[in-house]
C-alpha positions, 0 to 999 in steps of 0.5 A: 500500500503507498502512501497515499491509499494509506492516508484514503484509507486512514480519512475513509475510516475517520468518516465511517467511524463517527457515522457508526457511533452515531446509528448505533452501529456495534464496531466489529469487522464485518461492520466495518468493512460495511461502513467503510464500502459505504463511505467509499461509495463504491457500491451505490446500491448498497449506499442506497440501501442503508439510505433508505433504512436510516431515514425509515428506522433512524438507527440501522439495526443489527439485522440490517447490517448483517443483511447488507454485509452478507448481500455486498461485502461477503458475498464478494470478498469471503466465503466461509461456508465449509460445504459451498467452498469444498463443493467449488474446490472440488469443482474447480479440481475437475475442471482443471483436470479436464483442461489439463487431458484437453490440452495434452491431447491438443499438444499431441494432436499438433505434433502429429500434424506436423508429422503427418504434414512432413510425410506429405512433403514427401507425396509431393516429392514422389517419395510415398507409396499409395499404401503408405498415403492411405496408411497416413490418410487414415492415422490423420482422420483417427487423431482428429477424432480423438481430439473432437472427442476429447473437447466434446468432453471437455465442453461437457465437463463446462456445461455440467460445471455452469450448472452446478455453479448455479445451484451453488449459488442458489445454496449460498442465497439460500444460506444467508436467508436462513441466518436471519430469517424463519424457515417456516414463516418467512418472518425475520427470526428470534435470532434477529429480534433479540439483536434489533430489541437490544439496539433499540432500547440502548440507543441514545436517540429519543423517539417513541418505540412500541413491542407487539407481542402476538399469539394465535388463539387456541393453537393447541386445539387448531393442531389437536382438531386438523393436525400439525400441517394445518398448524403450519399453514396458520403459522404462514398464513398469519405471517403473510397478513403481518408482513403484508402489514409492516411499513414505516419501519415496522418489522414482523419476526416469528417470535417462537411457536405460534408467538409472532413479535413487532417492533414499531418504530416513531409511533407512540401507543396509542398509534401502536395499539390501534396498528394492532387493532387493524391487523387483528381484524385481518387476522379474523378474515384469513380461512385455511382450508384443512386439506383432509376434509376440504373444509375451510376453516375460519375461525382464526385469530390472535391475541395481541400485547402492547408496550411502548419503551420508556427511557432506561428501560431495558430489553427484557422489561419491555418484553415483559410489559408487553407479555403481560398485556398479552396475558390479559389479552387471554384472560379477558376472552382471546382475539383483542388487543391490550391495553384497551 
């Protein structure tokens, strides 16, 4: 490194650093390998990205940043993935031994040119017999199929390798998703809540934070009367009308079981409660069809508790507060929203 990228690097830090600090941004490697691309600004889709989560959040999340860093700086500079790295190494090991049989038999395929090119001097000369023109005719034909059937096979070996590169990559995508999001759901997963809860209530920025914790009514009977695939498919189904539901910042996660969790950003309760309320009404119009009987089922809904983060508070109590308006969402009859 010269002097001079040196002192870019040094001046690019100085900028990422005060900009972390100030959303919130755990300093750790990965974070700043992100900011510093950011300040770089040598991904302007990245740039846009974090952009736009900063003037919808104010602060940028842990899930957030894991999300960007995986989409623009892992994915480009690292992959540390046991299985797709020694997947791509074997692929690569089989390619190069396919290239290095094609090449050789290209090397032998020119050396009996020259040599076939050699005895024709001598036709030409008067100094071959007709058995030995035949003799070279066909020694001629056979090498030039055996270097067509050697590049037909090498061009076999790229083709399957274009293939599985794909499906390499499908993997990888697949594995980045699965890190911060619920397999069953879809939602954003207990994983990513606990990281974006804890940012939330030790920022030192002042604005409104609301938890909804959402439980689905009568779950145990809903698996119990149609079985556990039905169940699922409630999960889903409640899950699509809550994602469906989030903007302006609000982010659904699956919180554990039939448990769901929403974090509402920039709105005090009484917009937080009445948020609840419109989703708990959706929630009411889903039907599932139990695929057994055929039946459509309708009688679905969920119980919400709502808590708004007072100043100081931390993480577990918010959740606590939460939990028990939830709590008295059950006790006073299931399918409402608490506190009145």
């Amino acid at each position: 490194m010269t002097k001079e990228d040196f002192q870019k690097a040094a001046e690019i830090l100085r900028t990422a650093v005060p900009l972390m600090i100030k959303h919130q941004v755990p300093t750790t490697p990965p974070n700043y390998a992100l900011w510093y691309t950011y300040v770089e600004k040598t991904q302007p889709q990245l740039n846009s990205e974090l952009d736009e989560i900063i003037a919808e959040y104010g602060i940028c999340l842990p899930s957030h940043n894991e999300d960007l860093y995986r989409t623009y700086i892992a994915g480009k500079t690292e992959s540390d993935i046991h299985e797709l790295r020694s997947n791509l190494e074997i692929l690569v090991n089989e390619i190069f031994l396919s290239m290095k049989d094609t090449l050789a038999d290209t090397s032998s395929f020119e050396k009996s040119i020259e040599k076939s090119f050699s005895s024709l001097e001598k036709v030409e000369n008067g100094g071959v017999t007709f058995d030995e023109l035949l003799s070279l005719v066909r020694s001629f034909v056979s090498e030039a199929q055996s270097i067509r059937s050697s590049t037909s096979y090498f061009n076999e070996q790229l083709n399957t390798a274009s293939s599985e590169i794909s499906n390499l990559r499908e993997k990888l995508e697949k594995v980045q998703r699965d890190a911060l999001h619920d397999s069953l759901s879809g939602l954003l997963n207990r994983g990513a809540f606990d990281k974006d809860i804890s940012t939330y209530c030790s920022s030192e920025q002042s604005y409104p934070l609301c938890l909804v914790l959402v439980d689905i009514d009568s779950f145990k009977s809903l698996n119990d009367d149609y079985g556990h695939v039905f169940g699922d498919m409630v999960i889903k189904a409640i899950a699509k009308r809550l994602q469906s539901s989030c903007r302006d910042g609000i982010a659904a996660y699956r919180y554990g079981g039939e448990e769901f969790a929403l974090l509402i950003p920039n709105k005090p309760l009484r917009i937080a409660r009445q948020f609840a309320e419109t989703v708990r009404r959706s929630i009411e119009k889903i039907t599932v069809k139990d695929k057994r009987s055929g039946k459509q089922v309708k009688n679905i809904s969920a119980s919400f508790g709502v808590a708004q983060f007072e100043e100081g508070e931390s993480p577990i109590s918010l959740i606590d507060n939460a939990d028990q308006q939830l709590y008295k969402a059950k006790s006073l009859g299931k399918n409402r929203v608490m506190p009145i």
